[in-house]
Structure formats: C-alpha cells, structure tokens
C-alpha positions as CSV (number, residue, x, y, z in Angstrom):
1,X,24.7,73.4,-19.9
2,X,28.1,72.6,-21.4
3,X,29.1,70.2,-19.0
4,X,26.3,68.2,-19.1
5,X,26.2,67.4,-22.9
6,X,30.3,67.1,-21.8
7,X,29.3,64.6,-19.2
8,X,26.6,63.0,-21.7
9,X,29.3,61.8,-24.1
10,X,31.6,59.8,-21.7
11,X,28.8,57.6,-21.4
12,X,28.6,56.5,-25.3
13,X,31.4,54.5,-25.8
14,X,34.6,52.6,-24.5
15,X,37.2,55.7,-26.4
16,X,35.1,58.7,-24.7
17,X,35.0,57.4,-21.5
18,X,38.8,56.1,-21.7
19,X,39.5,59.7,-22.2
20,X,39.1,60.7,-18.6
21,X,42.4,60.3,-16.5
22,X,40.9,59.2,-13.8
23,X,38.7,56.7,-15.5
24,X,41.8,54.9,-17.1
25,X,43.5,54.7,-12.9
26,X,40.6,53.1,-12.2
27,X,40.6,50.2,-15.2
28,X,44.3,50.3,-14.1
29,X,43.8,49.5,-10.5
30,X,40.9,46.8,-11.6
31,X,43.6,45.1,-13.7
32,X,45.5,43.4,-10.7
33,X,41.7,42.1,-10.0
34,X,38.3,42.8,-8.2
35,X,38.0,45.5,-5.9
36,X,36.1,47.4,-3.6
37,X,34.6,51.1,-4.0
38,X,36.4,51.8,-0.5
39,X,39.8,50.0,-2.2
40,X,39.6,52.6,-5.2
41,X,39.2,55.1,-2.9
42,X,42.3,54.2,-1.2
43,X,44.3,53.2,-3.7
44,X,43.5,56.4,-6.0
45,X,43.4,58.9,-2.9
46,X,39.2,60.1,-4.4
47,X,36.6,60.7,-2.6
48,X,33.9,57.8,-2.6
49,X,31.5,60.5,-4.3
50,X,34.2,60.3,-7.7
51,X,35.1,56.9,-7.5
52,X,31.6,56.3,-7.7
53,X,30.9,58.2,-10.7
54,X,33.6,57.1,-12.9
55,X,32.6,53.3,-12.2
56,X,29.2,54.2,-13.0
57,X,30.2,56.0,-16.3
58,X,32.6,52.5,-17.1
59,X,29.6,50.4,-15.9
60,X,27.7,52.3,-18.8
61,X,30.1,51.6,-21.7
62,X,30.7,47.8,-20.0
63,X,34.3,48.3,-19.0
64,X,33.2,47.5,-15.5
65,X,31.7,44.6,-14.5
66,X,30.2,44.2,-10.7
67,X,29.1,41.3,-8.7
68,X,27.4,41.4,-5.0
69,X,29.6,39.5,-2.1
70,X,27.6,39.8,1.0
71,X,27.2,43.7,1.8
72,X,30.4,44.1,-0.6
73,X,30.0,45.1,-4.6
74,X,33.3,44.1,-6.5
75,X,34.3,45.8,-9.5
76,X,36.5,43.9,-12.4
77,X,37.4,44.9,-15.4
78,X,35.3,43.7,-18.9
79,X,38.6,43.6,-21.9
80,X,36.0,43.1,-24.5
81,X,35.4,46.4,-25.4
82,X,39.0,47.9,-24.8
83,X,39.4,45.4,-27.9
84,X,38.0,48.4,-30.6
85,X,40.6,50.3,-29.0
86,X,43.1,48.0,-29.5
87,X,42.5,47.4,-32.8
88,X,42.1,50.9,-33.2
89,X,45.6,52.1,-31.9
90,X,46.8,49.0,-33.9
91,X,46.5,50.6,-36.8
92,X,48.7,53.9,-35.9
93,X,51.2,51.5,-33.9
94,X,52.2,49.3,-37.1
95,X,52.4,53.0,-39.1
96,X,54.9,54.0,-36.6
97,X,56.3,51.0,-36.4
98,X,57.7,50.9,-40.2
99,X,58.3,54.5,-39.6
100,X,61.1,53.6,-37.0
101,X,62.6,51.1,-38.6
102,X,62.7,53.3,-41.9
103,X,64.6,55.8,-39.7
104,X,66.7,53.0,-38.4
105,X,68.0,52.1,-41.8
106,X,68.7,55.3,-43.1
107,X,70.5,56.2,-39.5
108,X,72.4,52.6,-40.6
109,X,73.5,53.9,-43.8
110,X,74.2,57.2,-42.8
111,X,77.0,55.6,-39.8
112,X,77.9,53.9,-42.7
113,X,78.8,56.4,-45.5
114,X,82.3,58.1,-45.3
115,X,82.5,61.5,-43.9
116,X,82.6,63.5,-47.2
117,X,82.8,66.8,-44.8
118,X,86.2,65.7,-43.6
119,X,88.8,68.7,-44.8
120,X,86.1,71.1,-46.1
C-alpha cells in the first residue's frame, strides 16, 4: 500500500518526479534532443518496461513532450516547468554564493595577517 501512495506522488509535480535518479538520466539524455523509447533503453541500459514508466510519470508533470513520426513516438524535453526549480534552487545558490565569497575574504585576510604564533 506504501508504494503506491509512494508512486502517487511522483506524478504531482516537476520537484517529486525530478527526485527519481533515473527520471533525471532520462531528461538528461532528452537534452541532446528527441529520442526514441528503444534509444533510452540503450543509452540508459533499462528495460523498455522502466523507460516506459518514467516517461509516462514525466509526461504527467509535462517535462516530456511526445510527437508521432510514422510508427516512431519521439520524446523531448518541455524546460518550462524545470523553470520553478530553477528559480527554486536560485534562491539557495545566491545564499551560498555570498557564503563563499565571505569565506574567501576572511581566508584573504587571514594570508594576510602576520603570524602572531611565530616563537610561542
């Protein structure tokens, strides 16, 4: 019963499903451009079955887009709701940012300052 209100969740939103390793290969792969199921499955080293059920679960949230070719269904990747992550992460990135270069200054000033341990 766990695992399905588990599984439930991936499907709400761009973060939970994200959160799944193998999920985030797959946008990865996408990246470079449309593919194939059978290209995933090669490039990842999954079975079809998985492959399969991740896109489905980024299809849900709209990271995955997918167009018919012939017999062929292509899978790309949508940005515009990895754009709440971004955002999201911003926030954190520009805290550790100044956090860095506060440690680079005092690192500066510390090189800096005489060694007042010299002879003790």
């Amino acid at each position: 019963m766990l695992g399905s209100v588990a599984r439930a969740a991936t499907t709400t939103d761009a973060f939970n499903a994200v959160a799944e390793p193998r999920r985030r290969e797959i946008l990865d792969a996408l990246g470079d451009g449309e593919r194939t199921v059978s290209d995933l499955v090669e490039l990842l080293g999954l079975a079809q079955p998985q492959v399969s059920k991740h896109l489905k679960v980024l299809r849900e949230v709209g990271l995955v887009d997918v167009r018919e070719d012939g017999r062929h269904r292509l899978y790309r990747v949508n940005g515009r709701p990895l754009r709440e992550i971004h955002d999201w992460v911003g926030r954190y990135a520009r805290a550790w940012d100044e956090r860095f270069e506060l440690i680079d200054e005092l690192l500066d000033e510390a090189k800096q300052e005489p060694d007042n341990h010299q002879g003790d």
